[in-house]
N, C-alpha and C positions, 0 to 999 in steps of 0.2 A: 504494500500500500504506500503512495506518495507521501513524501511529508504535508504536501498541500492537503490534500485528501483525510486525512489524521487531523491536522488542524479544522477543519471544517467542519467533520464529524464531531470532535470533540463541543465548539462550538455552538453548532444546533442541537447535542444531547444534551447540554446546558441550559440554553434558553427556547427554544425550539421553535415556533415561527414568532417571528415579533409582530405581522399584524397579517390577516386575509386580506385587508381591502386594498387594491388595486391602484396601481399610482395615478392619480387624479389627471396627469396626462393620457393617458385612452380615454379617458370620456369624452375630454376635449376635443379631440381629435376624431372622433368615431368616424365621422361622415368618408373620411378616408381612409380606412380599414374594407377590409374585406369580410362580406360575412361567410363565405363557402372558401375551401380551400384547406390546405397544408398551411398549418402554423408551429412557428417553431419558437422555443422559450430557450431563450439564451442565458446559462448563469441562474436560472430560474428562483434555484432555492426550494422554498416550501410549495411553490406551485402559485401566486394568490394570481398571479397576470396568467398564467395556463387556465386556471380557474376559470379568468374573465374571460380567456379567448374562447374556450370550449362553452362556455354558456351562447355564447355569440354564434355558435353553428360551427367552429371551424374542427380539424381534425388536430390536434395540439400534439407536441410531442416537445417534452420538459425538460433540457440539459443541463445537468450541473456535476457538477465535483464531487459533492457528497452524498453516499448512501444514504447520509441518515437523513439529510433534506431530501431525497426523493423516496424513503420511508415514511417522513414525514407529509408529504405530497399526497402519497399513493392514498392514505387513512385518509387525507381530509375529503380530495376529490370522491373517494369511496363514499363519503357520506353525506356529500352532496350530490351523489347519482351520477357522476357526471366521469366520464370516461377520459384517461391522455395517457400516452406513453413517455415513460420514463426508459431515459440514457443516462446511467453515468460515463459522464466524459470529462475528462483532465484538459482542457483546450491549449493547455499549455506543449502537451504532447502529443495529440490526436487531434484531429480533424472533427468537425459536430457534423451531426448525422446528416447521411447525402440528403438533396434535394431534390426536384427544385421544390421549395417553399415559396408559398404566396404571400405569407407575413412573416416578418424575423422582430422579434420586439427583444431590446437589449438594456435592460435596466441598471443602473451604476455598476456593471462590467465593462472598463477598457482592455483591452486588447488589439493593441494599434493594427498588425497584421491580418487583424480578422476582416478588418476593411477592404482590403486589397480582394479576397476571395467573394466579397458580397453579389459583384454580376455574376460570377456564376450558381453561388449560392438562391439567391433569390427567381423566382419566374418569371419569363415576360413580364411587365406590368407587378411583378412583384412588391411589397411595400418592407421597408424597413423602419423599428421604431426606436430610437434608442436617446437616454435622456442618463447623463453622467455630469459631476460637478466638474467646475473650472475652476482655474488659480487662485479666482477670485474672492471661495472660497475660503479660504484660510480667513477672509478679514473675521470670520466669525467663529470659525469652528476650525480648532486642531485636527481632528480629519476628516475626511481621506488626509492624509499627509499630499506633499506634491507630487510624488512620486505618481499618487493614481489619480492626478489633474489632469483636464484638459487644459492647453493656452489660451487665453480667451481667441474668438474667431476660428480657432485648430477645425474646426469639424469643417466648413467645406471645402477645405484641403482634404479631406479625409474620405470625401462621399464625392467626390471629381465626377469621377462615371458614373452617378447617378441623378436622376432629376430630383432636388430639393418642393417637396409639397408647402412645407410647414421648417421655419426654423425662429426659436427663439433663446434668446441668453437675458437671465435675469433670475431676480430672488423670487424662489417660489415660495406657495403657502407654510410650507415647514421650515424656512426658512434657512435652504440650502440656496447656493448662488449656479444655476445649471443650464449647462445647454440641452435643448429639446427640440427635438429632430422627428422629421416624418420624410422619406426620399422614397420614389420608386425606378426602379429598374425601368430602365424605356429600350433598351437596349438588345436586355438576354448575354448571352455568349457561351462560347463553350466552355466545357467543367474542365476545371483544371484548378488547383487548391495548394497554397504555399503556408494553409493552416497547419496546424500540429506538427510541423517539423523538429526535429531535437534542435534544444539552444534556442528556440523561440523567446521571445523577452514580454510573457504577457504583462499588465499592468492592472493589476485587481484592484477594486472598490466596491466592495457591498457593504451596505446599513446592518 
């Protein structure tokens, strides 16, 4: 087992989900999501955005690092009737499950190279959602540290080849300072993936 993977588990045997409800950016945003299709939970954790994707009609499949978050996952989705596939995947090392996916939603997980894979990863017309602090950050809160900041402006250098729907940088409701992103895929391409290579240099933050 990873040392990543050990800490994490350790982590959510500890405290175990810290909330179900969904980050207030999907609501926002709903009108451009997709309700039918392949969704995919990046970094997922306990599930609470697989949750919301699978209420919403889509087929969800929940990635993360740790068993115990996708133990934790599988119980709740369980008993809310609602069906999604769990991966554990170390993205540090591995590649996240094939595609194409019609939505990728990517919650304070950076992983800079995981950008570079997103047109092949996503479908035609596929949607990307992803919403991670910035430098700016710090003026309030010790972490994330900087190490798992964006620079203010970084993200669309980051999503180049893809069409930006929705972009904002600013203090949200809970009072983190974040950028908030919705891009789609107009493009496609062929698969090919510089994900999960050894020596990969991911850049974690999660809550």
């Amino acid at each position: 087992m990873s040392d990543d993977r050990q800490r994490w588990n350790a982590r959510y045997a500890e405290r175990g989900a810290a909330t179900w409800e969904p980050d207030a950016f999907l609501a926002a945003v709903e009108a451009l999501l997709p309700r039918a299709g392949r969704a995919l939970d990046l970094a997922g954790g306990t599930g609470r955005h697989a949750l919301w994707l699978a209420r919403r009609g889509l087929d969800v499949t929940l990635c993360d690092v740790s068993d115990e978050a996708l133990r934790i996952a599988a119980a709740r989705l369980e008993a809310k009737g609602v069906s999604a596939g769990l991966a554990a995947v170390d993205l540090a090392t591995h590649p996240p499950p094939e595609g194409p996916w019609d939505v990728i939603v990517d919650f304070h997980y950076l992983q800079r190279d995981l950008f570079l894979a997103l047109p092949q990863l996503l479908a035609p017309d596929g949607v990307f959602v992803f919403v991670q602090p910035t430098r700016r950050n710090l003026e309030r809160h010790a972490r994330p540290s900087e190490r798992y900041l964006l620079e203010e402006g970084e993200i669309r250098s980051l999503v180049s080849e893809l069409e930006i729907l929705h972009l904002d940088e600013g203090w949200s409701d809970v009072g983190r300072h974040e950028a908030r992103l919705v891009a789609r895929n107009a493009s496609g391409g062929a698969r090919s993936s510089t994900l999960g290579r050894p020596g990969a240099d991911p850049d974690r933050s999660r809550p």
